[in-house]
FIVO-995513 format. One record per residue (C-alpha): residue number from 1; x, y, z. Coordinates in Angstrom, 2 decimals, decimal comma, always signed. Example, Ala and Ser with C-alpha at 12.3 -4.5 7.8 and 13.67 -1.06 7.14 Angstrom:
# residues 2
<r><nr>1</nr><px>+12,30</px><py>-4,50</py><pz>+7,80</pz></r>
<r><nr>2</nr><px>+13,67</px><py>-1,06</py><pz>+7,14</pz></r>
***
This chain:
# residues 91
<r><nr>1</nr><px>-9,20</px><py>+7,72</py><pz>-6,83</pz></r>
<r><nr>2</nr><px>-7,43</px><py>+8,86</py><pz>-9,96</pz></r>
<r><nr>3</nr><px>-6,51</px><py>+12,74</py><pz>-7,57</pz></r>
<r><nr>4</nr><px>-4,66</px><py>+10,58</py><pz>-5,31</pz></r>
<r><nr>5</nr><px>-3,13</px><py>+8,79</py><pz>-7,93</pz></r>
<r><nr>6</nr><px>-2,22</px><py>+11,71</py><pz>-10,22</pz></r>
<r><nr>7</nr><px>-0,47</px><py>+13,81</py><pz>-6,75</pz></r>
<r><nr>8</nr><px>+1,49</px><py>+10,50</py><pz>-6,15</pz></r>
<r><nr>9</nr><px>+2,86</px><py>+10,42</py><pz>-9,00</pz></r>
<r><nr>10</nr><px>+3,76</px><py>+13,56</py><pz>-9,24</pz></r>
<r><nr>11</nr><px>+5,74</px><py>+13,62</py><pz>-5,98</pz></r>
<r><nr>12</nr><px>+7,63</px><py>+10,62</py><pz>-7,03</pz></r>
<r><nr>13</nr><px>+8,87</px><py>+11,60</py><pz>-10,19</pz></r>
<r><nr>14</nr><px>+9,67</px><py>+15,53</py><pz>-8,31</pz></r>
<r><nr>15</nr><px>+11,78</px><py>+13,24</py><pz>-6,03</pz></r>
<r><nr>16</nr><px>+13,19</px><py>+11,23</py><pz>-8,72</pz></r>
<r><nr>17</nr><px>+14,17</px><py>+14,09</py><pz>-10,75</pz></r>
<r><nr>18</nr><px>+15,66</px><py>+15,88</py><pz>-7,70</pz></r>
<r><nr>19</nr><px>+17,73</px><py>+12,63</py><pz>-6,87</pz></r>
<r><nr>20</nr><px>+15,82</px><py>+13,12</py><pz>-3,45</pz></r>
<r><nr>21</nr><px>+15,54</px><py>+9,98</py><pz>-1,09</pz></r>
<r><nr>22</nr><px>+11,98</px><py>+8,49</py><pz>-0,82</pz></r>
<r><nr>23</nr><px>+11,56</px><py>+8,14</py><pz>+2,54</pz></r>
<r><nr>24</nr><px>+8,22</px><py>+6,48</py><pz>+2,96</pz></r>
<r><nr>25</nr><px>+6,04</px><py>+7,86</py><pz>+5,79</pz></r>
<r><nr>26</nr><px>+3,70</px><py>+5,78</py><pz>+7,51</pz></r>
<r><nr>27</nr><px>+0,63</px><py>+7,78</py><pz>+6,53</pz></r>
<r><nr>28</nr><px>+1,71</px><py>+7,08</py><pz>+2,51</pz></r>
<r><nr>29</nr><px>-2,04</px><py>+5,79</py><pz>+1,31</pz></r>
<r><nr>30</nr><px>-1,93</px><py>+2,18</py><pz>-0,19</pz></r>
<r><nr>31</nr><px>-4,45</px><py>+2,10</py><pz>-2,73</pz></r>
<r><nr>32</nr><px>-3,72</px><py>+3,80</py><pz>-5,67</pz></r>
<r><nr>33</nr><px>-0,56</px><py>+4,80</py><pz>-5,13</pz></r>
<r><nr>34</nr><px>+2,15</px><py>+4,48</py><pz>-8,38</pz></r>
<r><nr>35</nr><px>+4,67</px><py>+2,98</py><pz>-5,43</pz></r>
<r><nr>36</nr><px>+2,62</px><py>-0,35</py><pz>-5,05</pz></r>
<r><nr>37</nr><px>+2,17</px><py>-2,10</py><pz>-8,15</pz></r>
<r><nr>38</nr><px>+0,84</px><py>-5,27</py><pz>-9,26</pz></r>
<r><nr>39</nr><px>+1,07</px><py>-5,49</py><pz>-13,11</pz></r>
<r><nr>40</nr><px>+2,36</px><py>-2,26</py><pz>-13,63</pz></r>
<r><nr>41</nr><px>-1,33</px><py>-1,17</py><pz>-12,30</pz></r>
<r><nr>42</nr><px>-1,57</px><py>+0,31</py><pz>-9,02</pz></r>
<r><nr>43</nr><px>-3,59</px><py>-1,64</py><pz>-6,41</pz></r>
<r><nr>44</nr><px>-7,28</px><py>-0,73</py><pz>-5,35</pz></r>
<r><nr>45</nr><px>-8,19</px><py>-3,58</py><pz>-2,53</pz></r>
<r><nr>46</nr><px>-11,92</px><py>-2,85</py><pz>-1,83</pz></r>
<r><nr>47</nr><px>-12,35</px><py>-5,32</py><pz>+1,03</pz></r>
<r><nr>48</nr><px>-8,86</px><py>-4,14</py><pz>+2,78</pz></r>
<r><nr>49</nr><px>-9,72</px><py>-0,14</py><pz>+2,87</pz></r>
<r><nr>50</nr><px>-13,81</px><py>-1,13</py><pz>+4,21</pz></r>
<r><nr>51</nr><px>-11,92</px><py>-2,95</py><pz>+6,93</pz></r>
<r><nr>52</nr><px>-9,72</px><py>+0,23</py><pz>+7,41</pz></r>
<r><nr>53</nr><px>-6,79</px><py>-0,97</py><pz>+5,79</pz></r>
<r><nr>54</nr><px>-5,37</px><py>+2,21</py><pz>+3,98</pz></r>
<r><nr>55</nr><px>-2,12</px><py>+3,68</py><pz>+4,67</pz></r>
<r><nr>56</nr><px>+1,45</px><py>+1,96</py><pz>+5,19</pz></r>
<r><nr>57</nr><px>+1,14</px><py>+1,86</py><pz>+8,62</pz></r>
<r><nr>58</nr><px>-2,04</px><py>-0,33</py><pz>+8,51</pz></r>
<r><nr>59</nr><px>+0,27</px><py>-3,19</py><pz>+6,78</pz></r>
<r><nr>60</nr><px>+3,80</px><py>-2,17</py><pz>+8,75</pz></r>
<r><nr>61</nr><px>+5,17</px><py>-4,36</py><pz>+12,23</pz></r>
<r><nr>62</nr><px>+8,55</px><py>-3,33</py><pz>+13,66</pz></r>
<r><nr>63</nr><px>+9,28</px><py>-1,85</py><pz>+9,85</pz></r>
<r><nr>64</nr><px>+8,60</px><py>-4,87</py><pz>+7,97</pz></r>
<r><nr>65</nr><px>+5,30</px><py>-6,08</py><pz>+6,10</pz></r>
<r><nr>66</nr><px>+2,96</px><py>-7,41</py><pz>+8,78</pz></r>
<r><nr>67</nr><px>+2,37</px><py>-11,20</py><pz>+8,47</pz></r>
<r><nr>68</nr><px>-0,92</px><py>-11,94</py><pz>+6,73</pz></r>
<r><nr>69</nr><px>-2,30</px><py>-13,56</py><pz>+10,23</pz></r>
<r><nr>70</nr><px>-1,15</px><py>-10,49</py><pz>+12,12</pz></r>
<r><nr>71</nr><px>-3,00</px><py>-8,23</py><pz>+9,27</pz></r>
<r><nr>72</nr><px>-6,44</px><py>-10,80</py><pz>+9,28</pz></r>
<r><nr>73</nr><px>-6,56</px><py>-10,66</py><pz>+12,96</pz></r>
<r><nr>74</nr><px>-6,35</px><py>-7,07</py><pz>+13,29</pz></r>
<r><nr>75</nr><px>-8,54</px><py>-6,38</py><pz>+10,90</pz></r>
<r><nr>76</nr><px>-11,15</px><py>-8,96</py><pz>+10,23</pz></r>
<r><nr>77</nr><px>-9,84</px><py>-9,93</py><pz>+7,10</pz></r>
<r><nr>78</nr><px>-10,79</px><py>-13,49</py><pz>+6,14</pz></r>
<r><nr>79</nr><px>-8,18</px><py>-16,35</py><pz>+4,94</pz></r>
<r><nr>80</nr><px>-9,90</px><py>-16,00</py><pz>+1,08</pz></r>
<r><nr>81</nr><px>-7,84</px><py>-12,46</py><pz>+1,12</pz></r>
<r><nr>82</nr><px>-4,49</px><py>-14,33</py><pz>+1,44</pz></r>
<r><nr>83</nr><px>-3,73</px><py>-13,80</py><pz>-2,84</pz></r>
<r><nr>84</nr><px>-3,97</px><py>-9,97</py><pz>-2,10</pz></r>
<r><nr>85</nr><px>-1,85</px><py>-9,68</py><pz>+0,83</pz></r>
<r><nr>86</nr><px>+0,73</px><py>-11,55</py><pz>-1,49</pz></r>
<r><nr>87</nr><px>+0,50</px><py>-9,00</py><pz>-4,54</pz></r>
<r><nr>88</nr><px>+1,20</px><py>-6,65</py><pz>-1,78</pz></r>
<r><nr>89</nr><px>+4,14</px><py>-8,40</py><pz>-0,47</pz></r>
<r><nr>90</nr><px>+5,52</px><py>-8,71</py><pz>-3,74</pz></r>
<r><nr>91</nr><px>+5,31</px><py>-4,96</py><pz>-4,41</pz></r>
***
């Protein structure tokens, strides 16, 4: 959604200019937001927010990136997904 996009952006270059810590909080939508990048394109996984997969918190254990069998076997997500969850692990 190119609102969603637009407002996150925004607020990170407001805290970049202000020198203000980004604190991420675990509501902080995934998809299109200028934080998570894969080939300086913000990522838009489909199949992850259908299967409710759409804020930090959906991909967060104990404050680290959920493993990928942790993430499929919460939400359904089958082994052919594996690529994505590594683009987000990356980011």
């Amino acid at each position: 959604m190119p609102t969603i996009e637009t407002t996150l952006t925004a607020w990170w270059k407001f805290h970049q200019i202000t020198n203000s810590p980004l604190i991420p909080c675990k509501y902080t939508p995934i998809w299109n937001n200028p934080d998570f990048l894969a080939n300086k394109k913000p990522l838009n996984f489909r199949t992850w927010a259908d299967k409710g997969i759409t804020q930090l918190q959906h991909i967060i254990n104990n404050n680290n990136l959920a493993t990928f069998s942790h993430i499929a076997q919460t939400y359904s997500i089958g082994s052919n997904w594996f690529l994505e969850y590594l683009q987000i692990k990356i980011t």
